[in-house]
N, C-alpha and C positions, 0 to 999 in steps of 0.2 A: 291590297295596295293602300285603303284608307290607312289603314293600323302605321304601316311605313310612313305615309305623312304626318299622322297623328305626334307619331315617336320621336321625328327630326322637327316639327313646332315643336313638340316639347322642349327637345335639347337646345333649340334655339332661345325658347324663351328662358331656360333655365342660366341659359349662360351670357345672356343681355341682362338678366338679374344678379348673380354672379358678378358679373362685371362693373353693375351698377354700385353695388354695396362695397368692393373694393373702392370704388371711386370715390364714393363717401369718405369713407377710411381715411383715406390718402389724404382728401383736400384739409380733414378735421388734423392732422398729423401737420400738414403744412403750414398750416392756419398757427397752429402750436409752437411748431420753428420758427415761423416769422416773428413770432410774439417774445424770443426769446433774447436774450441780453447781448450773445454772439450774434445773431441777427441784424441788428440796430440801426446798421450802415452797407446791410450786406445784399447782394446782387444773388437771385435764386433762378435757375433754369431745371423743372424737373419736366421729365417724359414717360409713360409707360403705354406700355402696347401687348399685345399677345404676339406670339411667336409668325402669327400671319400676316402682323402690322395693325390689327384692326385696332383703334385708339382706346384706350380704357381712362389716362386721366393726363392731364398735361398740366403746370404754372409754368407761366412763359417759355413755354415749351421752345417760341421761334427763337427767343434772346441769345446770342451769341457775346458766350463767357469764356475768361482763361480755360483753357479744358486742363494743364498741366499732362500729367504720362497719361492722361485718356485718350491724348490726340495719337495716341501708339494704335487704335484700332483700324485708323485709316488708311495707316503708314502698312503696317503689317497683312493686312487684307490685300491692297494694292500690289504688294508686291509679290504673294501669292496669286493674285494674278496675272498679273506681269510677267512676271519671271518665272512663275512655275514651283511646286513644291520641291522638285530636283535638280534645281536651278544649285549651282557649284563656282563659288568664285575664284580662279586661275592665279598661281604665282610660278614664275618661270623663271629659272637658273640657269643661263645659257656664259658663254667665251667669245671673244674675240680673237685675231689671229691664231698659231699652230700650237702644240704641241707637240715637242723636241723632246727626248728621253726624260720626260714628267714635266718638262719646264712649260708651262704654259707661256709663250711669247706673248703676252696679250693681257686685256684686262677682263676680269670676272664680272658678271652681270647678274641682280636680284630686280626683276624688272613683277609687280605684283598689280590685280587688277580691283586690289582697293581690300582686299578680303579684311574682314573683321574680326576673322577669327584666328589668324596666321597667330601663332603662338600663347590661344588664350588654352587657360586650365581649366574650362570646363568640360572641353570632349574627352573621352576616351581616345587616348591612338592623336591627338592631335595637340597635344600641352610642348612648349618649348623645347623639353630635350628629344622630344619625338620628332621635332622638326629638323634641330640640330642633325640627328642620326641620319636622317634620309640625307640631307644637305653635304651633309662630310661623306655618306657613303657614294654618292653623286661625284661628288669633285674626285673620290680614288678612283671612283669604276672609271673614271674617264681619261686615266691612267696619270691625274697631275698629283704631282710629288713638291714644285714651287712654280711658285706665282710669280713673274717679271713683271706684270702692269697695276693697274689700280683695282680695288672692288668698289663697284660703285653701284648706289642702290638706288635704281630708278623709282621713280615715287611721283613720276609722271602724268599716270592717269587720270587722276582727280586733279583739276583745278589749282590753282598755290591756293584759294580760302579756305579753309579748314574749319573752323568755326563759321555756324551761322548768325551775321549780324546783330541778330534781338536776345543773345545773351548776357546775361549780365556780370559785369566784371566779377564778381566776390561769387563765380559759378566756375568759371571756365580752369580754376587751377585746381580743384578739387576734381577725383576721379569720377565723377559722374558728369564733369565740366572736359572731357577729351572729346578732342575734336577726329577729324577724321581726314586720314592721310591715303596718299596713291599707296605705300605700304604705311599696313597698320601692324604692331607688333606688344604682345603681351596686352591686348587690349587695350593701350596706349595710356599703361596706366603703373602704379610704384604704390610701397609702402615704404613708411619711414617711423623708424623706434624713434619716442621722446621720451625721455626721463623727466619726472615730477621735480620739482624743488621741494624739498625739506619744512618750505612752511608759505603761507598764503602770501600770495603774490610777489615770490621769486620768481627767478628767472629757471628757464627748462633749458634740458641739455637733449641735442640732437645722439643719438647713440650710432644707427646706422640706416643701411637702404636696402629695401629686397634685392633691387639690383643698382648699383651706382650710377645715377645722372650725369650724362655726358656734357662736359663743358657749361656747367650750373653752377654758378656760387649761391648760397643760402644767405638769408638775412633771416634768423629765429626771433620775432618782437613776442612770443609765447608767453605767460606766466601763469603760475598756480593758482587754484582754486580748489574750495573743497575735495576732500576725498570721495564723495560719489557726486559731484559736479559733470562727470561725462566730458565727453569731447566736446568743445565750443572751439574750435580752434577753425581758421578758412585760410586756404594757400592761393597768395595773386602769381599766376605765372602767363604765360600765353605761349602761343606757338612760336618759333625759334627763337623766345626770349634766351638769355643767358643767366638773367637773377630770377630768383625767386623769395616771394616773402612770405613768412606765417606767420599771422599775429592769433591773438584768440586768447582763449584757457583754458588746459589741461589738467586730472585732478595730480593733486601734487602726490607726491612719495609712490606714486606708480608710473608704469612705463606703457604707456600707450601708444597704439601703432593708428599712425594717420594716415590715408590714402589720395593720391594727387595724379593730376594728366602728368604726362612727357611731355614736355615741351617741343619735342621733336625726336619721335618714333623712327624714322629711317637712322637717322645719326643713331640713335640710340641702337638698332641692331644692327648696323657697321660695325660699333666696337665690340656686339658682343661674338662678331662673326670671324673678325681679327684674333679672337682670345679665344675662338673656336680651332679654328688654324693651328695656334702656338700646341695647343693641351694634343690637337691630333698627329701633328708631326709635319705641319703640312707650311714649307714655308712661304712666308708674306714676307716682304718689307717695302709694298707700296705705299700711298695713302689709298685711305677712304672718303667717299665723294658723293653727295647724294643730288640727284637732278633738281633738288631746290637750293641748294646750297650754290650748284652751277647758275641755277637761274638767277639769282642775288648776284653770284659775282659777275656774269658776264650779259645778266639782261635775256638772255635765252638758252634754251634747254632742246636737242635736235637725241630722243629718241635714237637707242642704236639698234643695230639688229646681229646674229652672231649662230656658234652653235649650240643648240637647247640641251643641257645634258639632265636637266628634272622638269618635270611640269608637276606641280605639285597642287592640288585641287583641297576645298577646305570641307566642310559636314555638306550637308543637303540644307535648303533654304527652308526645311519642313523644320529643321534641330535649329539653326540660327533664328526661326521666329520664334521657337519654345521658350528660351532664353531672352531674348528680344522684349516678349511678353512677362513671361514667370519675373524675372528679374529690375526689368525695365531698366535695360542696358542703352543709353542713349545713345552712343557711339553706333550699335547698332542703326538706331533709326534716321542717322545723318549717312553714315552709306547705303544703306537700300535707295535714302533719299535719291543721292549723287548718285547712282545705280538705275535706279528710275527714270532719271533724266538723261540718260545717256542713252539709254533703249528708246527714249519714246520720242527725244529730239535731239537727239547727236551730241549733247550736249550736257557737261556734268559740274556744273554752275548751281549754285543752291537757286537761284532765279529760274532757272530750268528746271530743276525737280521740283519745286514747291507748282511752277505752273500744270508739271505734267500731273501730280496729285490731285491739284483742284479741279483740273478738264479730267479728270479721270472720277471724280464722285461724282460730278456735275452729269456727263454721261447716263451715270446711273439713279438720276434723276434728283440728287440732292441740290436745292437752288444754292448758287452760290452766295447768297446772301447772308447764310448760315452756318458756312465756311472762310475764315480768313486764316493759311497756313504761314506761319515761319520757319519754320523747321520740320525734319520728322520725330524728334523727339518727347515735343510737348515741353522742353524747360524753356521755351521761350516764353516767355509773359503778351505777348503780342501774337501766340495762337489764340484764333477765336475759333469755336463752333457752338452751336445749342445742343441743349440737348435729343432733342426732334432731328438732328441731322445726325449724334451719333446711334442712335436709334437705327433709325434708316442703313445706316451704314451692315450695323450689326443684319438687322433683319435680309439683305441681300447676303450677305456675307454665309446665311443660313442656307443660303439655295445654290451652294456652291459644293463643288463635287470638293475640293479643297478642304470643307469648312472642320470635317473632326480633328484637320490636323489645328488649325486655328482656334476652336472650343478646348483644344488640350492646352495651349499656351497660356488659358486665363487661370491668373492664381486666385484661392480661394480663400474669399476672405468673408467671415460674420455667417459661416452654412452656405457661401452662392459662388458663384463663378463670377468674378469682378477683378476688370482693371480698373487700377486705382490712381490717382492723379494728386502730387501736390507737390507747390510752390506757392512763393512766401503768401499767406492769408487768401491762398486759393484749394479747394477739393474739392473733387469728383471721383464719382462713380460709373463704372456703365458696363454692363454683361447682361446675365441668362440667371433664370433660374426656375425650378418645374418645385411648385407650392405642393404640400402634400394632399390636396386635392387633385392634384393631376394636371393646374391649368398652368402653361409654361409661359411667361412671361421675359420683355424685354424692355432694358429699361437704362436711362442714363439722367444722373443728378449731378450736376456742376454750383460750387458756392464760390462767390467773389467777395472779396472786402469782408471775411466775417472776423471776429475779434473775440480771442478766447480760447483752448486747449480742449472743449470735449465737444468740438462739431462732429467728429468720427463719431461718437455714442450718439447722437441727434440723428445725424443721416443713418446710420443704423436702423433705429428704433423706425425710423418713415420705411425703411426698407424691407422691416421684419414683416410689414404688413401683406408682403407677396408671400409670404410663407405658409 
């Protein structure tokens, strides 16, 4: 029995020394980054721990900074909580009035419960023309041949805000800038061909659209620059705007494809559901109508009800967080958001989701002091956390029968498992990683205000030291 206690002092003291000389490591690393030129003016929150929470080194570990896409760990946890790994979000195809030898007397109904994924490309079995075919096989089995009333696409369920407040304009027209709608559609998002100009600082020519913008005039203020200048180009749109602008620069003498939100996602698969009809044989010649479009012109929106001929269900919440995370799909993390807040208080208000997120880590014992959420995305510049709370977050997140599905969504970046976080003169870090010693470590670094292009190789190099 002595030998047994001998052997656990051992391992104890071996790995309080261990532990110590990392510590060291780290703070001389930090000391270093502070000392450096990006530095200068710059806000540092770093944390590390062992996989059991026990503390190994912290700088301002409590300080609550931009986290940018690292605030995706709270969002995605939460709702793998919440909602469950099998958790499936509903879109329902139902009629009004009868059906007379194909005619349907009535109007057609796309009434959806917010799904993010309804007609995105990344599932197998679930990419738009997979939608289309279930949709039109729906309307035949149902035996209509023509449509007498309107389709009208309810978009109900979420809230008319779409965007949450703290983004910023020169974010929201660009496709990582989509907001999120009661139907969301192609991930509420478009590519569009430019053509170069001929020489530095002409003007560019639009070519065309993965899918055409409904009821959208362009203004293109674009012009050339270098041939390997890259895309500098930012699109101002907003939700049911009508115009949209690009300015920027483009490299000239090539044709580059630019990516931007929809401005209004239901409208937008209205018309492509009408051009679905025509190509199937199926006739229409009502209008199209979407419950925000009602709510604008008549001030209210009264919910129908009818008969359901598809319930059509979108991947499992286990594959919407892999993507969610891998990708850092932020559209994503605004409806889980509004998703969260609808299960936890009846309510699907970004005010509502943001409070159920913060009573929901608070819970788990994270002070709120250390959490100030705006979004679930992380592109707001007014998410705060330290990095001590995304720690926290993580290390619960490990005692979770849940968790390999959520350790599989982290992409790997520099040899480790890290989500990775950035907007304008903010980054962060924060995941797992098991040192080729064996000792497994957790750990999140957020920089604010820093000035300069190689803070990725800096926080790197402080981070190699867990290796």
């Amino acid at each position: 029995m002595k030998r047994i206690y001998c052997a656990f002092f051992l391992f104890l003291l071996c790995s309080a020394f261990s532990a110590q000389k990392i510590s060291e490591k780290l703070d001389k690393e930090v000391r270093e980054l502070l000392s450096s030129p990006e530095m200068y003016a710059a806000n540092l929150s770093f944390y590390v721990s062992d996989e059991q929470g026990n503390f190994i080194y912290e700088y301002n570990g409590n300080k609550g900074l931009s986290t940018a896409s690292t605030q995706k760990i709270f969002t995605a946890a939460a709702a793998l909580d919440i909602l469950g790994e099998n958790f499936r979000y509903k879109t329902k195809i139902f009629h009004s009035g009868k059906i007379n030898d194909g005619n349907l007397e009535g109007d057609l109904f796309l009434m959806s419960e917010g799904d993010p994924t309804l007609g995105s490309w990344r599932y197998s079995g679930y990419k738009p023309e997979d939608f289309r075919m279930k949709f039109i096989q729906a309307v035949k089995s149902a035996g209509i041949k023509k449509i007498s009333g309107d389709l009208i696409i309810d978009d109900s369920y979420f809230d008319f805000q779409n965007i949450p407040g703290g983004w910023p304009w020169n974010d929201i027209g660009n496709y990582y800038g989509a907001g999120t709608w009661g139907v969301n559609w192609r991930e509420n998002q478009f590519d569009m061909n430019i053509q170069g100009g001929s020489s530095l600082g002409s003007p560019t020519r639009i070519i065309n659209f993965s899918h055409q913008l409904q009821g959208v005039k362009w203004v293109n203020g674009t012009h050339s620059a270098g041939k390997n200048s890259g895309d500098k180009s930012i699109i101002y749109t907003a939700p049911h705007s009508e115009v949209a602008y690009i300015n920027g620069t483009l490299p000239m003498g090539k044709t580059s494809t630019v990516s931007g939100s929809v401005p209004n996602p239901p409208k937008q698969l209205a018309a492509e559901i009408k051009q679905w009809f025509q190509e199937s044989g199926i006739e229409f010649n009502g209008n199209t109508l979407t419950a925000s479009q009602e709510l604008i012109e008549k001030g209210e929106y009264t919910p129908r009800k009818g008969n359901i001929i598809l319930e059509y269900e979108s991947p499992e919440m286990r594959q919407i967080i892999y993507w969610f995370m891998k990708k850092s799909v932020n559209l994503y993390g605004e409806t889980l958001l509004k998703t969260i807040g609808k299960v936890k208080n009846g309510n699907t208000s970004y005010s509502s989701g943001i409070k159920a997120l913060q009573d929901f880590w608070k819970e788990k014992g994270i002070r709120t002091a250390m959490i100030n959420f705006a979004d679930g995305s992380g592109l707001s510049p007014q998410n705060y956390a330290s990095a001590r709370a995304e720690v926290q977050a993580l290390i619960w997140a490990r005692k979770q029968e849940w968790f390999p599905v959520f350790e599989e969504s982290f992409p790997s970046y520099n040899g480790m498992k890290i989500k990775s976080g950035t907007i304008k003169d903010a980054k962060a870090y924060a995941g797992y990683h098991t040192a080729k010693t064996g000792e497994r470590y957790v750990f999140a670094v957020i920089v604010n205000n820093y000035h300069g292009k190689n803070v990725n190789e800096k926080l790197f190099k402080l981070l190699n030291i867990l290796k």
